[in-house]
C-alpha positions, 0 to 999 in steps of 0.5 A, spaced: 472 332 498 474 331 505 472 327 511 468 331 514 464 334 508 462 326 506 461 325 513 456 330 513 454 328 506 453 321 509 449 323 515 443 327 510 443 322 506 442 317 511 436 322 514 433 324 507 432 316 507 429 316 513 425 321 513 422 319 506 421 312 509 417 315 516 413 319 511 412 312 507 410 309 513 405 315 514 402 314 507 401 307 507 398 306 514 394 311 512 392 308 506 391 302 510 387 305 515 381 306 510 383 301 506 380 297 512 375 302 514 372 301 506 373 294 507 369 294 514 363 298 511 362 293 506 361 287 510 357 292 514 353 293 508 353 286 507 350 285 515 345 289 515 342 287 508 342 279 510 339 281 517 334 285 512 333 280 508 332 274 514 326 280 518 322 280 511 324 272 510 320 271 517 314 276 516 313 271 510 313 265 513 309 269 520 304 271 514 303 265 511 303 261 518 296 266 520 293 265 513 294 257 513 292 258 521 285 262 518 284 257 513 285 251 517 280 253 522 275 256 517 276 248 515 276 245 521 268 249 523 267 247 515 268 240 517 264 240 524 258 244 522 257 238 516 258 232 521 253 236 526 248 236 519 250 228 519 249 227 526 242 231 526 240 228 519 242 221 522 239 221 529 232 224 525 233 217 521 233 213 527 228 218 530 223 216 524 222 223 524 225 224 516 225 218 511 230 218 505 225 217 499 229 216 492 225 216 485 222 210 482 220 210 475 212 208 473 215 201 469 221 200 474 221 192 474 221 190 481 216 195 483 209 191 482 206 194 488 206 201 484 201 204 480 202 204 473 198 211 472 194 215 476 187 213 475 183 218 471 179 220 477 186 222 481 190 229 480 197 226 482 202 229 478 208 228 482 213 223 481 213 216 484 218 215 491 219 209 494 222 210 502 228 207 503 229 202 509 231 205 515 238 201 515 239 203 508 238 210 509 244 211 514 249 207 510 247 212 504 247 218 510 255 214 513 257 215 505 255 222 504 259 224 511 264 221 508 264 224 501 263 231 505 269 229 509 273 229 503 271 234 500 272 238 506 279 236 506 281 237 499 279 244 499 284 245 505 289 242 501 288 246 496 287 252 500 294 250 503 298 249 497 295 256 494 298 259 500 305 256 499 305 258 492 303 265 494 
């Protein structure tokens, strides 16, 4: 083989080389590219799916906001309709408008002003009551308040926690 025939045989090889090297190059960035494409829609997918999950996360909490809002004031008017009643019922008390009365049995002790029985020529049939002092009668209305407070609040507890359990 002579100089020039592998001279020339050198130079197609080294071309051959580089040009599978560039097609290489090619394919590869190629690949690369939607590799990297691939990759890019994935945490697109990603995005769009924690962005979706936060949107139906803060409507839940907004719904719940609007229902414990809804039951704190349907509460709120509960609690003040009844302190209302005790206010009214107190000052009817102080008013002697109404006087509290509590059942006494006929042989209470304690009660000797009572009758035992109704004579023979009475018709009363009803239960004997005594009148409670005026004093006493606003502690007993002070204490009813109280418990109807509570009450009231213990509803709207329970109210709240079952709209956190929903």
């Amino acid at each position: 083989m002579s100089r020039l025939q592998l001279g020339a045989w050198l130079l197609l090889t080294l071309l051959a080389c580089a040009l599978s090297w560039q097609v290489q190059s090619w394919r590869m960035g190629r690949q690369l590219a939607e590799q990297a494409a691939q990759h890019e829609r994935e945490w697109q997918a990603q995005a769009e799916s924690a962005a979706a999950q936060l949107v139906a996360e803060r409507l839940q909490r907004q719904g719940l906001a609007q229902r414990l809002a809804v039951s704190e004031q349907h509460h709120y008017q509960e609690l003040l309709d009844a302190q209302q009643t005790q206010a009214r019922l107190r000052d009817r008390l102080a008013t002697a408008d109404v006087r509290l009365s509590v059942l006494v049995e006929r042989d209470a002790s304690g009660c000797a002003g009572l009758p035992a029985a109704p004579g023979t020529g009475s018709v009363d049939h009803d239960p004997v009551r005594a009148r409670l002092e005026p004093a006493h009668a606003q502690r007993i209305i002070a204490i009813t308040d109280d418990g109807d407070r509570g009450l009231i609040a213990l509803r709207a507890c329970q109210a709240y926690v079952r709209g956190l359990v929903r």
